[in-house]
N, C-alpha and C positions, 0 to 999 in steps of 0.2 A: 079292111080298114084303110082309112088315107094316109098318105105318111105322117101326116100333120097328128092324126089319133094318135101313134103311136107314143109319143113321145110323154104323153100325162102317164098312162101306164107304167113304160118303163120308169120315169121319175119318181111315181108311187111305190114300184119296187124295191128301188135304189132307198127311198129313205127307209125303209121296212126294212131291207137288210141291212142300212148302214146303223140303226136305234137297235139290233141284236147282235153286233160285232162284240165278237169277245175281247180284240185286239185295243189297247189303249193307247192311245195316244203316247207320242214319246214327252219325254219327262225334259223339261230345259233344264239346264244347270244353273238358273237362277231359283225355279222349284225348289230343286234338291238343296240347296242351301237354307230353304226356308223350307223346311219339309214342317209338315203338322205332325204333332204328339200321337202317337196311338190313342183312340179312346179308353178313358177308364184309369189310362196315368196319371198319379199327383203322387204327393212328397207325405212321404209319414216317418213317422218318428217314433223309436223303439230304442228298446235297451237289448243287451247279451247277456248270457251268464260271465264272460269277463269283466262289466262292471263297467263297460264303457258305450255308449250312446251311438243311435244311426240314425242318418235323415236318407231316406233313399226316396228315390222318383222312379215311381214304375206301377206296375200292374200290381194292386193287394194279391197276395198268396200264391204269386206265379218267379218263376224265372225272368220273367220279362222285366229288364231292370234299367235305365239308361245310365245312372249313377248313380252311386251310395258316398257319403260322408261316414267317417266314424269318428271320431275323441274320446280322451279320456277329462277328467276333470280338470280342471287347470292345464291344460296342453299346450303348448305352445306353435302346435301344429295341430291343422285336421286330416284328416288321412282319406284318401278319394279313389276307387275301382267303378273305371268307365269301359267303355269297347270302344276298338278303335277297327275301322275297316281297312286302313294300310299300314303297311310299316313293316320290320321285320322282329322276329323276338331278338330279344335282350334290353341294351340299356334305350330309351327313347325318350320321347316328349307328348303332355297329352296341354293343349289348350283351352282356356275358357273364359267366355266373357260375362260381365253382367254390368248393363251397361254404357257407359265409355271406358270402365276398367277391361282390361285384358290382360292376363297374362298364360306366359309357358312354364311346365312346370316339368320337372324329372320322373320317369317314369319306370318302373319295369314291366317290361312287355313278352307278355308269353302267349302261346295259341290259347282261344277260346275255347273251353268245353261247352259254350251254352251256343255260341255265338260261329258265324263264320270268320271273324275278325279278332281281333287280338284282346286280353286283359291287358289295361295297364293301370299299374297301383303306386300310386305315391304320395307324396304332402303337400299339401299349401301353409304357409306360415300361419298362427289364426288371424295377425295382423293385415294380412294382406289386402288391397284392397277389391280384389275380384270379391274373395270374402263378403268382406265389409259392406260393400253393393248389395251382395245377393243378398244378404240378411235384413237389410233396408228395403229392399224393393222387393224381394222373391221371384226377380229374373236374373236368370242364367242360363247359358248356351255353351254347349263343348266347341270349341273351332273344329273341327274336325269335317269331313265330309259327310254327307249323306244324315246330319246329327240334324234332330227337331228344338226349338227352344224348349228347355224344359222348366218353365215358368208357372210361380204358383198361381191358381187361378182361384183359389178361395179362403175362406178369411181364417178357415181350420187350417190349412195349410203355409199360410203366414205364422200365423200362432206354433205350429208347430218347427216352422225354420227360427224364430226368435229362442222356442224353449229351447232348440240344440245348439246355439252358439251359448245360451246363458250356460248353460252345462256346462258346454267347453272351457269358458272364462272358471268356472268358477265361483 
């Protein structure tokens, strides 16, 4: 062959093996802030036998969870267990926006059993306005690293963030 032949070949090769590379591409750190939801994630709304209410966003019937809400009736606070992928256990801070509200909020943080990253469990006032957003809109986002928005995308899932604040009030 001429040297000139050779080179369609080779370049047929090269795409052949470069369309079955396992290897993916590296991830920017603008990605990873805007990472997408796992499929199959949305917000549902359930009671306990304690007599108090959860809006959690995750996988139905799995572990896979990125945050739960709980209240009781009239509460003056809602109560919220996210993961956090840095930090150290004990006292901390877990972030969230929905949004232009944002705030930080007091955390305790211990290793995850589900998770590589940490629980952290604490309150948001139910005045708050991160709150207040999310129950308006059904967007919300953890500040946190590597965290997806976790925004309702349908009108069961609105319906269902409305019935858990109505709860909460009261």
């Amino acid at each position: 062959m001429k040297r000139q032949g050779l080179w369609l070949p080779l370049a047929a090769s090269a795409l052949v093996l470069g369309a079955c590379s396992t290897t993916a591409p590296p991830v920017s750190m603008t990605a990873q802030k805007t990472a997408r939801a796992p499929d199959g994630m949305k917000w549902n709304y359930f009671g306990t036998p304690e007599n108090d209410k959860r809006l959690a966003y995750g996988l139905p019937d799995s572990d896979v969870v990125g945050i739960i809400f709980s209240c009781r009736r009239k509460a003056p606070a809602v109560g919220f267990h996210t993961t956090l992928s840095k930090g150290r256990p004990g006292n901390g801070t877990a972030s969230f926006r929905s949004g232009k509200a944002q705030g930080r909020y007091a955390a305790k943080l211990t290793p995850s059993e589900i998770s590589d990253g940490l629980d952290a469990v604490g309150e948001i006032p139910l005045a708050d306005a991160v709150l207040a957003a999310f129950e308006n809109t059904g967007l919300i986002s953890q500040v946190e690293d590597k965290v997806y928005a976790q925004d309702a995308r349908t009108a069961a899932e609105r319906a269902d963030i409305k019935r858990f604040f109505s709860f909460c009030r009261g």
